[in-house]
ROMARGU-260626 format. One record per residue: residue number from 1; residue in three letters; x, y, z of N, C-alpha, C, O, CB in turn. Coordinates in nm, 4 decimals. Glycine has a CB too. Layout:
R    i   aa       nc1       nc2       nc3      cac1      cac2      cac3       cc1       cc2       cc3       oc1       oc2       oc3      cbc1      cbc2      cbc3
R  NUM  ALA         X         Y         Z         X         Y         Z         X         Y         Z         X         Y         Z         X         Y         Z
...
//
This chain:
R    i   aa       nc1       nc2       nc3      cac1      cac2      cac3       cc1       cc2       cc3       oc1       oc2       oc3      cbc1      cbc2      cbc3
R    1  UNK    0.0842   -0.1175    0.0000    0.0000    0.0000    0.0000    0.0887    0.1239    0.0000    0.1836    0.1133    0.0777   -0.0958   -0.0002    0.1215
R    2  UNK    0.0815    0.2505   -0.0741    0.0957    0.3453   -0.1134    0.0656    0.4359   -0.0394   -0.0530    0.4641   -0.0567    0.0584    0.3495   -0.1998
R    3  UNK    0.1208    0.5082    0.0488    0.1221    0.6342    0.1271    0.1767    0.7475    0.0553    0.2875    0.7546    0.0022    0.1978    0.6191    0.2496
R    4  UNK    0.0957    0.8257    0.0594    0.1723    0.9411    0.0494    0.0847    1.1106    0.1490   -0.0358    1.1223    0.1714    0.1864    0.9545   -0.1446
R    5  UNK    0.1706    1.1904    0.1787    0.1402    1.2857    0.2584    0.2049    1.4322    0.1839    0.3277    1.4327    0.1926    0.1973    1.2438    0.4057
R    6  UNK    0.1651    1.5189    0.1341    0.1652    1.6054    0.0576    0.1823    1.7354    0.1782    0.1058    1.7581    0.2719    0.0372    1.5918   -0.0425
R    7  UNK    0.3198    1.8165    0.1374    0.3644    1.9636    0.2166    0.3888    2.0871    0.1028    0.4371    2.0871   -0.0105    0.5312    1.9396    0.3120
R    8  UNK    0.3337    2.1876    0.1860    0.3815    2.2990    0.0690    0.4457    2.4118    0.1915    0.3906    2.4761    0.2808    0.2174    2.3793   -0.0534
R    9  UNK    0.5766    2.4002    0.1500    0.6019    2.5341    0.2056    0.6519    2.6373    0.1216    0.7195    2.6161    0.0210    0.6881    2.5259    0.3062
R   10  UNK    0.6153    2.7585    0.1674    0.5663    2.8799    0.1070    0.6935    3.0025    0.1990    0.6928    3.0168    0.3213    0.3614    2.9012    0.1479
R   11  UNK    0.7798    3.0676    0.1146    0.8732    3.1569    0.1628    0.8731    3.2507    0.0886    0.9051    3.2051   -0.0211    0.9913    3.1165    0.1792
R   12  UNK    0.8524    3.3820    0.0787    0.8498    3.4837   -0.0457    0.8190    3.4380   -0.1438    0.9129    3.4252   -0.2224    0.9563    3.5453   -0.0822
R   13  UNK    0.7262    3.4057   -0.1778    0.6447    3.3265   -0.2641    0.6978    3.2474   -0.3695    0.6740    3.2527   -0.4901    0.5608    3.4010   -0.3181
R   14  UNK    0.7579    3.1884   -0.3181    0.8715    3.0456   -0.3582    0.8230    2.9104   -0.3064    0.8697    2.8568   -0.2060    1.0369    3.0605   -0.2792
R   15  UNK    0.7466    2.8703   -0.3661    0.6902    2.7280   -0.2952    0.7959    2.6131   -0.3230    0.8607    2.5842   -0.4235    0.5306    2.6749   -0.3653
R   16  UNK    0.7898    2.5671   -0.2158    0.8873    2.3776   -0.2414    0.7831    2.2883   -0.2233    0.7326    2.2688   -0.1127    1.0325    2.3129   -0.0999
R   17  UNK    0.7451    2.2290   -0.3319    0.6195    2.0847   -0.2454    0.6861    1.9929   -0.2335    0.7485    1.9582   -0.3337    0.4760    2.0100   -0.3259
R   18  UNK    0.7036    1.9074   -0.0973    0.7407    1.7978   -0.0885    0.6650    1.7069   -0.0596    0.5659    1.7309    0.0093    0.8164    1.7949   -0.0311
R   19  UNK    0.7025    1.5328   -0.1216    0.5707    1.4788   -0.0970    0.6589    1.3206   -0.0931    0.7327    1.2668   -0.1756    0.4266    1.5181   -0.2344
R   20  UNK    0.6213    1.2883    0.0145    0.7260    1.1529    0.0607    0.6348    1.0573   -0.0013    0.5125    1.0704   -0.0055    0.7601    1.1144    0.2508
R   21  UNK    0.6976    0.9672   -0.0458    0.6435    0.8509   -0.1081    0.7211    0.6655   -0.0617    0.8350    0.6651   -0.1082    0.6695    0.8986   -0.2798
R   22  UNK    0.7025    0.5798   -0.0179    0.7551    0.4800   -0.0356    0.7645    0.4449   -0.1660    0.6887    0.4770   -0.2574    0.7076    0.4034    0.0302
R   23  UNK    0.8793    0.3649   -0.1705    0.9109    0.3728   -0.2862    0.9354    0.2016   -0.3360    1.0033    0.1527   -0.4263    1.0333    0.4772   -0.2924
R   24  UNK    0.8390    0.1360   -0.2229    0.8021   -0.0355   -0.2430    0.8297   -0.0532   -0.1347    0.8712    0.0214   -0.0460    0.8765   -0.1435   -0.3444
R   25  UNK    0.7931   -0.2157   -0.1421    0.8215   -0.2909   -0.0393    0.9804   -0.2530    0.0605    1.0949   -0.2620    0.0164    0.8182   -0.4327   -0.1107
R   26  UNK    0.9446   -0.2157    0.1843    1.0972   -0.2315    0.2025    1.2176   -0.1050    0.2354    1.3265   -0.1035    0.2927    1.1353   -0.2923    0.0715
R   27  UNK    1.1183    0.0134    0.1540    1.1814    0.1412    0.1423    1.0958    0.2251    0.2180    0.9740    0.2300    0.2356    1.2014    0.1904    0.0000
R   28  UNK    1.2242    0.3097    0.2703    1.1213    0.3961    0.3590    1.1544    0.5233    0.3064    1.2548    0.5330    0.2359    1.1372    0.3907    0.5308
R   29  UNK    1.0717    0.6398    0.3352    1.1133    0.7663    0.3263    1.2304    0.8011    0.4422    1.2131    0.7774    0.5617    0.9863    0.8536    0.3365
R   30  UNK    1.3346    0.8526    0.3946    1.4463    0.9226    0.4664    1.3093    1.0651    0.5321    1.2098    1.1043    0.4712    1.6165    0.9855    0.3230
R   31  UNK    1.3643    1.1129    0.6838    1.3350    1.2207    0.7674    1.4056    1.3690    0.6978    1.5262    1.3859    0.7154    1.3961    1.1791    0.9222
R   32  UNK    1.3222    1.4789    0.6156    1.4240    1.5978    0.5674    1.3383    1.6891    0.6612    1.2253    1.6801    0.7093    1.4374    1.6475    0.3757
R   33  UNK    1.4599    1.7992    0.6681    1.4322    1.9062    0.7113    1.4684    2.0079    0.5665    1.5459    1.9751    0.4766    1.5126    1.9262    0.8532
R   34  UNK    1.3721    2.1660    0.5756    1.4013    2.1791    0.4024    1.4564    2.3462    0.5188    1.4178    2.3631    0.6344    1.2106    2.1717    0.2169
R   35  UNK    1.5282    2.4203    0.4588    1.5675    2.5987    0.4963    1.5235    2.6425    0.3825    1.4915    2.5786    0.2823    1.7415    2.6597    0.5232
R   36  UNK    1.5229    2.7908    0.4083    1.5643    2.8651    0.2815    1.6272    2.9560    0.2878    1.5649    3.0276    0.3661    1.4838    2.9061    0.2114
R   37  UNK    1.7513    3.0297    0.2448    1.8267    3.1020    0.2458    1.7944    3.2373    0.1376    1.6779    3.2555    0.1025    1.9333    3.0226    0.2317
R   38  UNK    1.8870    3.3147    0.0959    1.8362    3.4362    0.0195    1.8772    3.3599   -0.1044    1.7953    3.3662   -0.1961    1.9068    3.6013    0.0495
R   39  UNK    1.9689    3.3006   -0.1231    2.0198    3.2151   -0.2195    1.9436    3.1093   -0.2685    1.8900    3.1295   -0.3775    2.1249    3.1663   -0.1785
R   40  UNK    1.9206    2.9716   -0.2001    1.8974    2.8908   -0.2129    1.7845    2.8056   -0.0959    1.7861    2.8317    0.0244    2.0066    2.8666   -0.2419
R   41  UNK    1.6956    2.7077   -0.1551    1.6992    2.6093   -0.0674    1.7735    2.4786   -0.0030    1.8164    2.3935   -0.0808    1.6312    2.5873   -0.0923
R   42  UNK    1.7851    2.4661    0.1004    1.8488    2.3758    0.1020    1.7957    2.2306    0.2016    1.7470    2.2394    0.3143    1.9646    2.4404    0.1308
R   43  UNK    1.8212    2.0982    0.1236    1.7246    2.0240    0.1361    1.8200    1.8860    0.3009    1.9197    1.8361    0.2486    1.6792    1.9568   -0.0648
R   44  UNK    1.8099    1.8510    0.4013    1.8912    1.7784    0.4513    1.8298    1.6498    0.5240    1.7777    1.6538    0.6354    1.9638    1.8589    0.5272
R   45  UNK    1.8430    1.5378    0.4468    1.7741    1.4377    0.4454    1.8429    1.3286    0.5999    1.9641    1.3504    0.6009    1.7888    1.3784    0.2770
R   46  UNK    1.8117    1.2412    0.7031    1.8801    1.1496    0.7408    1.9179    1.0407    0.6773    1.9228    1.1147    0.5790    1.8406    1.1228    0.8197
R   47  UNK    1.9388    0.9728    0.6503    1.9876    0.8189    0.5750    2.0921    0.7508    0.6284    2.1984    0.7315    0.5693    2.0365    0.8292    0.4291
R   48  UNK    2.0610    0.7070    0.7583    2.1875    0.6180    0.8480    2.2193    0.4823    0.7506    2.1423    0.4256    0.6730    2.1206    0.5523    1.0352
R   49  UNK    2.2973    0.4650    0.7683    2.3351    0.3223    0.7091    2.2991    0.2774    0.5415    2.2699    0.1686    0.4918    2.2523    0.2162    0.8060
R   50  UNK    2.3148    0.4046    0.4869    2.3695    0.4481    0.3215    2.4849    0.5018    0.3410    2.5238    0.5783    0.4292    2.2815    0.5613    0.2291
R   51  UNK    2.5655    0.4304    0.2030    2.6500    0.4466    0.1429    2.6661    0.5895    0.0616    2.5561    0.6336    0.0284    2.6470    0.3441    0.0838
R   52  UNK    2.7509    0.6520    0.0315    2.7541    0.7153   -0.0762    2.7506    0.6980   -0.2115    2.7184    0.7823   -0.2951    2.8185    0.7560   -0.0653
R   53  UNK    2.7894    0.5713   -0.2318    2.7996    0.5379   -0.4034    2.6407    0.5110   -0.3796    2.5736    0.5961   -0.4379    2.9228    0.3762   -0.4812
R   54  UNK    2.5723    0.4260   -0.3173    2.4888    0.3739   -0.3098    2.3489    0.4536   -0.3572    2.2506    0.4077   -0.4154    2.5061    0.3305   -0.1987
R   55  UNK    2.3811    0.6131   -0.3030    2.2664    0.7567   -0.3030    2.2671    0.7297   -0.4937    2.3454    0.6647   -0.5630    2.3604    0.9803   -0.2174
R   56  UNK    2.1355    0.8170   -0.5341    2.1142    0.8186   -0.6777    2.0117    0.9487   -0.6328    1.9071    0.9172   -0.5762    2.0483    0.6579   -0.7685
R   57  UNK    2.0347    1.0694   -0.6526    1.9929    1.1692   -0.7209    1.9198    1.1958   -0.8359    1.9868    1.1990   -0.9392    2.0651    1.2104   -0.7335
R   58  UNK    1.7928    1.2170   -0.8469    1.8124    1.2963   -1.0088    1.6854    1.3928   -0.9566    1.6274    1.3964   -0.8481    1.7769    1.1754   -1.1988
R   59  UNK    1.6612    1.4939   -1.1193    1.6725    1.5946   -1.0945    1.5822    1.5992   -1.2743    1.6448    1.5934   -1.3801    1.8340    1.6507   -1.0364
R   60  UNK    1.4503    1.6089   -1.2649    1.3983    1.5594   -1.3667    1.2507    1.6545   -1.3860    1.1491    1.6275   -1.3220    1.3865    1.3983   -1.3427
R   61  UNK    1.2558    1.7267   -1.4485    1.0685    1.8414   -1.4810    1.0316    1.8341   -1.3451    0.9411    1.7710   -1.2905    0.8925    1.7553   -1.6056
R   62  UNK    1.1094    1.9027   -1.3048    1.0294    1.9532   -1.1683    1.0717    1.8898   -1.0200    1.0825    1.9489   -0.9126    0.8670    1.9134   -1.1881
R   63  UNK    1.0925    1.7453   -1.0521    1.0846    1.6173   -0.9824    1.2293    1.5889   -0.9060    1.3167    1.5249   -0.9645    1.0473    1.4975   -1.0934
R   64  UNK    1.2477    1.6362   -0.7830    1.4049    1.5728   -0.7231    1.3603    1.4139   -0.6427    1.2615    1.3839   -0.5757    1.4926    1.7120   -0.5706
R   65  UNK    1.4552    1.3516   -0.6754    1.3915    1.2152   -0.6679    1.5254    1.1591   -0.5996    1.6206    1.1532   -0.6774    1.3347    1.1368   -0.8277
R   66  UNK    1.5437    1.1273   -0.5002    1.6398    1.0501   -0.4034    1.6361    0.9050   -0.3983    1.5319    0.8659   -0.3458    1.6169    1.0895   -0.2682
R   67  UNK    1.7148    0.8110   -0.4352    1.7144    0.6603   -0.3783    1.8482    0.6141   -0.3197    1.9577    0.6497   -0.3633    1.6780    0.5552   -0.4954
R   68  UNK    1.8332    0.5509   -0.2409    1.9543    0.4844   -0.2035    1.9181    0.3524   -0.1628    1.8130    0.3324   -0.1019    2.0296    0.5545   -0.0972
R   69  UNK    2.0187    0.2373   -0.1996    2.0024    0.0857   -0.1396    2.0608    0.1186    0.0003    2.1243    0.2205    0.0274    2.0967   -0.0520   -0.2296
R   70  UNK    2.0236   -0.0035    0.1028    2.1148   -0.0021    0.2159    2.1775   -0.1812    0.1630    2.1281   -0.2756    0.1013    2.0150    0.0261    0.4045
R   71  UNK    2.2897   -0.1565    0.2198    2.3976   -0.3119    0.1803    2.3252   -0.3987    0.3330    2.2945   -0.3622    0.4465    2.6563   -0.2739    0.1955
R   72  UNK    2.3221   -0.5197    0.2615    2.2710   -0.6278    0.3515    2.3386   -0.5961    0.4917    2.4363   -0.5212    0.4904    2.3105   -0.7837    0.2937
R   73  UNK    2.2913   -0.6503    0.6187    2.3761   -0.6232    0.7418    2.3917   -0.8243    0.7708    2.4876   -0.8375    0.8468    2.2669   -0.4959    0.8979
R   74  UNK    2.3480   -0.9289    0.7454    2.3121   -1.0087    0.7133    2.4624   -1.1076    0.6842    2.4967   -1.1275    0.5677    2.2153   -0.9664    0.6203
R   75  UNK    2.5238   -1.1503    0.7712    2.6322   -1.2455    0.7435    2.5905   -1.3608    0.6383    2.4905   -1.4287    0.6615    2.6767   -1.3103    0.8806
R   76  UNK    2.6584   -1.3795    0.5372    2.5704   -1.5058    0.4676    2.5777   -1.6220    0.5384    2.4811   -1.6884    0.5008    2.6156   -1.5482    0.3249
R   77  UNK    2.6255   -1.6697    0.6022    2.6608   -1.7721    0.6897    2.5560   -1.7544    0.8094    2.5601   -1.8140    0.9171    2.8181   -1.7618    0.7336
R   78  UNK    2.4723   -1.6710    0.7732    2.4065   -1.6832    0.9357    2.2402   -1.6488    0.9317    2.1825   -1.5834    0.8449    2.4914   -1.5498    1.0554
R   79  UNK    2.1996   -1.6923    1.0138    2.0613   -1.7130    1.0274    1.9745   -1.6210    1.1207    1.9742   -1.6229    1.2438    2.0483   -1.8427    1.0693
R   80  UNK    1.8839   -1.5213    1.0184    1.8006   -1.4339    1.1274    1.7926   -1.5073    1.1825    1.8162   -1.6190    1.1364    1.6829   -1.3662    1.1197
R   81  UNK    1.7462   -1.4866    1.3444    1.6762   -1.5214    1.4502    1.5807   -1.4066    1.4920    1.4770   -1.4521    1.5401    1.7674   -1.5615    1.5540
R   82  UNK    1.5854   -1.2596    1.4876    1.4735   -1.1505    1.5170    1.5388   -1.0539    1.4351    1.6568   -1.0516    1.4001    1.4433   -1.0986    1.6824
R   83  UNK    1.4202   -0.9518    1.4018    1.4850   -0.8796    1.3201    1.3789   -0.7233    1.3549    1.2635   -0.7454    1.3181    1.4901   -0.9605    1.1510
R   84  UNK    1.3915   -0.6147    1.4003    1.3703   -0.4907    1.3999    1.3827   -0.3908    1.3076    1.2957   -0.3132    1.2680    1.4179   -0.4629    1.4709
R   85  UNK    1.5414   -0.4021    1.2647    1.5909   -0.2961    1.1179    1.5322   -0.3600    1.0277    1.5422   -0.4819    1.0146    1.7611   -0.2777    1.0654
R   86  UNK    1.4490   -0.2691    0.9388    1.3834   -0.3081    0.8183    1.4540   -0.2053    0.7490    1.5396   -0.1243    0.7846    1.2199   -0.3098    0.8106
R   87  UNK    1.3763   -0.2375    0.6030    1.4418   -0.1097    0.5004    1.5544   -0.1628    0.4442    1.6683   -0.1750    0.4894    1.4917    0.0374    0.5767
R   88  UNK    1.4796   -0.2092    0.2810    1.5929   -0.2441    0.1829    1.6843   -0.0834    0.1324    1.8005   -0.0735    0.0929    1.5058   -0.3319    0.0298
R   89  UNK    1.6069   -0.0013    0.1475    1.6995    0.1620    0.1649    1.5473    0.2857    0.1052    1.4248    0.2741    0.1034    1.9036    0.1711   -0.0046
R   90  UNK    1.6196    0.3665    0.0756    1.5616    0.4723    0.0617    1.4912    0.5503   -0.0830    1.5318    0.5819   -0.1948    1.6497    0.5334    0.1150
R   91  UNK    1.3622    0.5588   -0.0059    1.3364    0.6889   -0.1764    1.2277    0.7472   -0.0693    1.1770    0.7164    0.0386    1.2414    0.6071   -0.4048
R   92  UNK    1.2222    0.9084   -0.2215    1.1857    1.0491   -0.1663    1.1904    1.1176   -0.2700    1.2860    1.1308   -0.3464    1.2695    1.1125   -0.0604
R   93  UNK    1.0582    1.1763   -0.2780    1.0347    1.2604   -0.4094    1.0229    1.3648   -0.3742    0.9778    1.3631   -0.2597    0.9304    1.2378   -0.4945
R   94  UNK    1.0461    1.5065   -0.4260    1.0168    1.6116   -0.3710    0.9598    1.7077   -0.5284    1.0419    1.7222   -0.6191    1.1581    1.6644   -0.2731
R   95  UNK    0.8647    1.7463   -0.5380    0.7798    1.8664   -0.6105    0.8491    1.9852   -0.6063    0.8459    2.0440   -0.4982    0.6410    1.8975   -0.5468
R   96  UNK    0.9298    2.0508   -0.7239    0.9960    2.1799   -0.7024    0.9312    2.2673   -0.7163    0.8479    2.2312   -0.7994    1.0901    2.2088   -0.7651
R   97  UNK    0.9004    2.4249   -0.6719    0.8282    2.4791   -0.7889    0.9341    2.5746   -0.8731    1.0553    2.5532   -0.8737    0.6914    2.5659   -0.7363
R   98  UNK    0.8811    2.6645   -0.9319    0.9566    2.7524   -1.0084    1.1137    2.8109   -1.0013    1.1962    2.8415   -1.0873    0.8848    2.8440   -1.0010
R   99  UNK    1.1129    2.8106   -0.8588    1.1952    2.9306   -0.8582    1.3287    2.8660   -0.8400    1.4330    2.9314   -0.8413    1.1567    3.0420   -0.7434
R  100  UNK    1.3230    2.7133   -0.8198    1.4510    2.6421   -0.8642    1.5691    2.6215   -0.9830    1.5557    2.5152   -1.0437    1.4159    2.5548   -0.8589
R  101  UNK    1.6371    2.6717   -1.0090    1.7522    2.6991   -1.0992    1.7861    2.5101   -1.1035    1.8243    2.4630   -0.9964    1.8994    2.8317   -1.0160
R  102  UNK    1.7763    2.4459   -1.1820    1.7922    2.3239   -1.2187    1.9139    2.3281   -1.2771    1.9172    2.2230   -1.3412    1.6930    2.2729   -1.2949
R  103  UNK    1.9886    2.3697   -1.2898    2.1646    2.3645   -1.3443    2.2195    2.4145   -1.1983    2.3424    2.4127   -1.2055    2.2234    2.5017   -1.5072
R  104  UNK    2.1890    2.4465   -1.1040    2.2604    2.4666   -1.0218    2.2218    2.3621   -0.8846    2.1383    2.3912   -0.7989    2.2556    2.6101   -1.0104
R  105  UNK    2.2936    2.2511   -0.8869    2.2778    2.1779   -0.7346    2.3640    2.1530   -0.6745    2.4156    2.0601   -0.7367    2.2257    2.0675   -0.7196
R  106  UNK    2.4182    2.1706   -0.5950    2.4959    2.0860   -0.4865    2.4337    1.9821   -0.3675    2.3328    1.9854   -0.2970    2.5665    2.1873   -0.4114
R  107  UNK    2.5665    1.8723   -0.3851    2.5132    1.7550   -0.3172    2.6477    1.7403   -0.1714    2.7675    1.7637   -0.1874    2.5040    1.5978   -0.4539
R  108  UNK    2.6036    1.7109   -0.0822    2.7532    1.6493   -0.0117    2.6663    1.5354    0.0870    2.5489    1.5541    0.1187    2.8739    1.7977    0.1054
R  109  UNK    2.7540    1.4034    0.1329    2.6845    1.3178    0.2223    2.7580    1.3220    0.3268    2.8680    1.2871    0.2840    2.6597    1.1863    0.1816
R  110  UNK    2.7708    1.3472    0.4636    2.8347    1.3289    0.5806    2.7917    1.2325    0.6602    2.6730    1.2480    0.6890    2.8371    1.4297    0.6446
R  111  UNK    2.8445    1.1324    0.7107    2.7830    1.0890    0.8537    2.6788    1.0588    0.8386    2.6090    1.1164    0.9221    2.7755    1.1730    0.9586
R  112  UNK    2.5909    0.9618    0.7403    2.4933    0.9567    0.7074    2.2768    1.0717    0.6810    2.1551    1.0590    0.6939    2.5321    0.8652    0.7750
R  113  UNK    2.3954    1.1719    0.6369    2.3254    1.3023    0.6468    2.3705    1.3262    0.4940    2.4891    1.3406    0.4643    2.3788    1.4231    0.7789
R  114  UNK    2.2444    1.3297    0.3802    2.2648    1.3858    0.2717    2.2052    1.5587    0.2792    2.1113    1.6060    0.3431    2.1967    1.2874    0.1659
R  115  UNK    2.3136    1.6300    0.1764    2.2427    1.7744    0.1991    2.2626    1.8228    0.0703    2.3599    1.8265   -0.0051    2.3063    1.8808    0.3184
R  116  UNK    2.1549    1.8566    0.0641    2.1348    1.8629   -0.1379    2.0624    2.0391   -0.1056    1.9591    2.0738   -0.0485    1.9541    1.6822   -0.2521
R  117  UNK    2.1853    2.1268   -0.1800    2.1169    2.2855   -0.2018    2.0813    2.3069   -0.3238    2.1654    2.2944   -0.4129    2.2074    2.4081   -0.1726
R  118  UNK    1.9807    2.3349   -0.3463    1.8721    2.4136   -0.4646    1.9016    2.5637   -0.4607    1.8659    2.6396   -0.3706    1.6892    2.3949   -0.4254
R  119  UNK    1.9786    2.6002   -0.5814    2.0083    2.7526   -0.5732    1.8536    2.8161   -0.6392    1.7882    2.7222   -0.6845    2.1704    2.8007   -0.6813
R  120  UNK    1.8079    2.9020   -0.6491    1.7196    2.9861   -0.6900    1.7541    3.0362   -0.7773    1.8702    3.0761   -0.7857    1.6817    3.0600   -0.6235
R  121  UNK    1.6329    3.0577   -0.9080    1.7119    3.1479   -1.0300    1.7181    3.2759   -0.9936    1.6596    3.3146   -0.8925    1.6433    3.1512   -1.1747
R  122  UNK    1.7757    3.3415   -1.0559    1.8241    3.4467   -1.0248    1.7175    3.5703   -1.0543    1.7478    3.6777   -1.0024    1.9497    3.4506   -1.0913
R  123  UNK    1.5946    3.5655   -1.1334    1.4860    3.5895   -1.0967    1.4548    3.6222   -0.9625    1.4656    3.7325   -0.9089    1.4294    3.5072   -1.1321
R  124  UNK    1.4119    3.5077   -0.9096    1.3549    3.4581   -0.7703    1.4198    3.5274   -0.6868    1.3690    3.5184   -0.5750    1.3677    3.3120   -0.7321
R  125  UNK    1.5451    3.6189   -0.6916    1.6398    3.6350   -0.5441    1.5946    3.7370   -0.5096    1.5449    3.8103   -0.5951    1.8024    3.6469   -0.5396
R  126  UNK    1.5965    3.7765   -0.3716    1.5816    3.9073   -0.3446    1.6545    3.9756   -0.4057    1.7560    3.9318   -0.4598    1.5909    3.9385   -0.2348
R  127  UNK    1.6042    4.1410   -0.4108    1.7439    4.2274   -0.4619    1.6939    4.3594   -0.3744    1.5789    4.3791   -0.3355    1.7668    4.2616   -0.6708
R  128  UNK    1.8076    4.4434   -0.3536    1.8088    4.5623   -0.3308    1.7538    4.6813   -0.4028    1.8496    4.7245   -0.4668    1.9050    4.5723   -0.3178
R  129  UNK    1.6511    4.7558   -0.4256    1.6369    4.8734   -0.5176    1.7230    4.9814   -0.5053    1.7700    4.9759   -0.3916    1.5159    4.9270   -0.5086
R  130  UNK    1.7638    5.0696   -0.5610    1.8457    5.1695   -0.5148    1.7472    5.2825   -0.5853    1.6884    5.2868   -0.6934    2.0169    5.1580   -0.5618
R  131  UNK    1.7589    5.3827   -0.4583    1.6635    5.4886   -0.4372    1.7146    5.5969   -0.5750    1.8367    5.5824   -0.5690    1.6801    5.5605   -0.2590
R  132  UNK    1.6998    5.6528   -0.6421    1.6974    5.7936   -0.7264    1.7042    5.9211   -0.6605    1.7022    6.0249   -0.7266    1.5756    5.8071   -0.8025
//
């Protein structure tokens, strides 16, 4: 079964919709927290026990789309007996709206903390008027 829970946040009228999705059996939505800066948004997901090669990004009409596998924890030689950690790994869709500059992303993963910034076009930025 298919969950999904639909957010719009709204900053100088720059909307981000995010909208968590499982992404099958097995996968859970990663926990984000989203900012926004004068620059950019910036998006910072948890994902304990992902890899970095493992993360897959893309970045598609609108659509930022996160997956990551998690690597078996699972000795082959050995036999569940109980099991709590679920989650073959991760997906997460997020709804951009406009004011996202799609040639401009940065990605970095720390410590199982992905942080993906969405610069704003340059449109979208605040600016200063200067008085006459």
């Amino acid at each position: 079964m298919e969950r999904e829970r639909n957010v719009e946040i709204r900053r100088e009228n720059n909307p981000v919709k995010a909208r968590d999705v499982q992404g099958g059996p097995g996968y859970v939505a990663p926990r984000a927290d989203i900012y926004h800066t004068p620059d950019a948004f910036v998006l910072v997901l948890d994902m304990p026990g992902a890899n970095k090669e493992a993360i897959h990004v893309t970045l598609d009409q609108g659509s930022l789309v996160v997956d990551a596998a998690l690597p078996s924890r699972n000795p082959g030689d050995a036999t569940l007996l109980y099991n709590e950690i679920t989650g073959a790994g991760y997906h997460r869709a997020f709804n951009l709206g406009e004011g996202v500059d799609h040639d401009h992303v940065d990605a970095r993963f720390e410590q199982g903390v992905l942080t993906l910034k969405l610069y704003k076009r340059e449109d979208q930025k605040p600016r200063e008027i200067t008085i006459s």
